[in-house]
Backbone as CSV, one residue per row, in Angstrom:
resi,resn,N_x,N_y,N_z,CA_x,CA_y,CA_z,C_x,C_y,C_z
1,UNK,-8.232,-76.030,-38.994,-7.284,-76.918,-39.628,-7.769,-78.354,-39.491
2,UNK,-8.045,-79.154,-40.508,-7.887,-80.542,-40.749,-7.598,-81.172,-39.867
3,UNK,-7.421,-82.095,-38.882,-7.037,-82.944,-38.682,-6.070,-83.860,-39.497
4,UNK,-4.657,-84.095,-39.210,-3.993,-85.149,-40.197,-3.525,-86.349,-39.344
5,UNK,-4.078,-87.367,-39.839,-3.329,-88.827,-38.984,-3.242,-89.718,-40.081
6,UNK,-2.089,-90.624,-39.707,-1.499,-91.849,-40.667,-1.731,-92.941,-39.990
7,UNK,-1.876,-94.055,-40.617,-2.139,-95.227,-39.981,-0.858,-96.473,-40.483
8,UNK,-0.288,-97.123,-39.969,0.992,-98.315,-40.646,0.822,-99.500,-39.877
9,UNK,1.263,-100.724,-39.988,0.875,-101.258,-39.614,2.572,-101.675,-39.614
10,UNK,3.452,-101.854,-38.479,4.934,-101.863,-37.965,5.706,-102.653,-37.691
11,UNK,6.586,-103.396,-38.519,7.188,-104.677,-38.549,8.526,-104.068,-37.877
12,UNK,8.799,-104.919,-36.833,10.155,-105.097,-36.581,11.039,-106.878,-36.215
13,UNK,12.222,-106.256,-36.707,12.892,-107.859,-36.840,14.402,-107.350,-36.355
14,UNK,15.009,-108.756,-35.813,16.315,-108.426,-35.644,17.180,-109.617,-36.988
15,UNK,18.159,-108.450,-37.300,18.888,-109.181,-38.433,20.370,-109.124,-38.182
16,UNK,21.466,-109.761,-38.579,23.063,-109.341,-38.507,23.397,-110.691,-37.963
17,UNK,24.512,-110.583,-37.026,25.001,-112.262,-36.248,24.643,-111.208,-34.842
18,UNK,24.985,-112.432,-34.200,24.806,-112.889,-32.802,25.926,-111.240,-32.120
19,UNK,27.193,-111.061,-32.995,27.726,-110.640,-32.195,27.342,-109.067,-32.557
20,UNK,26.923,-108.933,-33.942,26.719,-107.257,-34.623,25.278,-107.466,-34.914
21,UNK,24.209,-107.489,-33.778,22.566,-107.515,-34.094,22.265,-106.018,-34.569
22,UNK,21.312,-105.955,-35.853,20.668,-105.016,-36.183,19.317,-104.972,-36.294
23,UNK,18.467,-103.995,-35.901,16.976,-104.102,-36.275,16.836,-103.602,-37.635
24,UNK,15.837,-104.313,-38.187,15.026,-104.099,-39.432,13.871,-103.197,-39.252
25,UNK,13.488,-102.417,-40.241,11.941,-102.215,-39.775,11.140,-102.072,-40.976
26,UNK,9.744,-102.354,-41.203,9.216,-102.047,-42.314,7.460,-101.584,-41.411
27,UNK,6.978,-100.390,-42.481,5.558,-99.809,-42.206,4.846,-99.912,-43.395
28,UNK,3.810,-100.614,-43.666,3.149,-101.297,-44.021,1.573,-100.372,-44.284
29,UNK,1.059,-99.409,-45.296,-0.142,-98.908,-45.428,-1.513,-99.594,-45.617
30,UNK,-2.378,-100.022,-44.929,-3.503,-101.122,-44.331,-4.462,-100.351,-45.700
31,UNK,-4.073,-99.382,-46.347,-5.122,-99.213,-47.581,-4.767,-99.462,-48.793
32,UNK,-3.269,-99.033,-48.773,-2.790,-99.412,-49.661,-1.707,-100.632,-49.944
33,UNK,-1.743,-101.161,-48.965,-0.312,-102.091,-49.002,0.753,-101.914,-49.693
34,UNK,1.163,-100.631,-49.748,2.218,-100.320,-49.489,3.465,-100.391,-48.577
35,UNK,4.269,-100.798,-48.796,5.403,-101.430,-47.796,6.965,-100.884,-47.888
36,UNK,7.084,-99.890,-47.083,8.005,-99.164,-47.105,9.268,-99.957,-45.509
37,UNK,10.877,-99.862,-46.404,11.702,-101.210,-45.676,12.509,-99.796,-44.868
38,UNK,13.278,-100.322,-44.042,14.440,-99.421,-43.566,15.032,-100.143,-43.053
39,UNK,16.135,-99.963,-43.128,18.018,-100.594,-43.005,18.186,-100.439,-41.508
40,UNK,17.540,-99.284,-40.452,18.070,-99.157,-39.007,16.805,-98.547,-38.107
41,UNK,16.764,-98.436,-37.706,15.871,-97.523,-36.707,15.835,-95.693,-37.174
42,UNK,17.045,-95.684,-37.233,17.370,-94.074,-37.290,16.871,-94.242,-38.618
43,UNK,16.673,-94.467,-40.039,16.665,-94.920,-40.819,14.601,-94.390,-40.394
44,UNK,14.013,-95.138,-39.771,13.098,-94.981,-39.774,12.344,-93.604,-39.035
45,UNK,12.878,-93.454,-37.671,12.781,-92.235,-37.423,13.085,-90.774,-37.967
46,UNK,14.202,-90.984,-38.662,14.395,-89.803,-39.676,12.702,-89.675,-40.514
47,UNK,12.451,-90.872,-41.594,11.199,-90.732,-42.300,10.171,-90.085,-41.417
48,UNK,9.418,-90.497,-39.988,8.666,-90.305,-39.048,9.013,-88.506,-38.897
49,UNK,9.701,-88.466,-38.960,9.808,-87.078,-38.705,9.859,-86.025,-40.293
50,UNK,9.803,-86.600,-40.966,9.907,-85.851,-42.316,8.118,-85.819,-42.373
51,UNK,7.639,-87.011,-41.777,6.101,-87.012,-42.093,5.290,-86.066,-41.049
52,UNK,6.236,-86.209,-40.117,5.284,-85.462,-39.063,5.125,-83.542,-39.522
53,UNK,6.622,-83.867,-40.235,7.057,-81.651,-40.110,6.011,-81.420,-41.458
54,UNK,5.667,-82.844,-42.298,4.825,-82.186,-43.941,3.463,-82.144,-43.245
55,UNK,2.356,-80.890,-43.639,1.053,-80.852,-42.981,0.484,-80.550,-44.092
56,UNK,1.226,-80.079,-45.370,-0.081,-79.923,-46.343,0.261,-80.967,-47.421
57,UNK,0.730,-81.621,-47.210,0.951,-83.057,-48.625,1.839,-83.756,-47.824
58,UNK,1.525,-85.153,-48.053,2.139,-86.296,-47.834,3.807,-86.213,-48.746
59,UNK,4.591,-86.492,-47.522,5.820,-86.996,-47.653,6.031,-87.599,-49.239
60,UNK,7.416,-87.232,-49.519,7.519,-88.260,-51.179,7.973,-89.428,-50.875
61,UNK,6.856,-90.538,-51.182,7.152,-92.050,-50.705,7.469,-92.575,-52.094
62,UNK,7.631,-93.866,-52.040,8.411,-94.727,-53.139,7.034,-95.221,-53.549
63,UNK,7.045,-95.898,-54.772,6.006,-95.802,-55.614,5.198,-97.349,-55.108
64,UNK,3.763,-97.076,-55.210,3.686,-97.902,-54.047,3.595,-99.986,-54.548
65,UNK,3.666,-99.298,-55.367,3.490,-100.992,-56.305,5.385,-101.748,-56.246
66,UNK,5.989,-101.430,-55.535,6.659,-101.886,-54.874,7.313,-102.283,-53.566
67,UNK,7.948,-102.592,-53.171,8.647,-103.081,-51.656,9.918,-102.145,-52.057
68,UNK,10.228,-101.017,-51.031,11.205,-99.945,-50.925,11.937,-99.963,-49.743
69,UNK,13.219,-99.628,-49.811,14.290,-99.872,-48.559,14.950,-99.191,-48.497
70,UNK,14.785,-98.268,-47.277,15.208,-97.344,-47.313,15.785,-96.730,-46.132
């Protein structure tokens, strides 16, 4: 079996007020610059795990000639 590894390059930010802080996150493809957004953490870990369980085709990502939030 293949070997499969992904590479992103992992933005995190804090967004909301002072009193309701939320993290942002966006992963970022270093070949394609592709830039995929997410609204929470869970938000992102859900995706991470949809990518990890696919082994014979890449996950269905958003098209990459845009900025996606998801």
């Amino acid at each position: 079996m293949k070997p499969i590894h992904y590479a992103y390059l992992l933005r995190l930010w804090q967004a909301g007020t002072a009193e309701n802080p939320t993290w942002r996150v966006s992963l970022e493809d270093p070949h394609t610059r592709q830039v995929i957004g997410f609204d929470n953490l869970e938000a992102l870990n859900e995706y991470l795990q949809r990518l990890r369980s696919t082994t014979d085709q890449s996950p269905k990502i958003p098209d990459p000639e845009r900025r996606t939030l998801l």
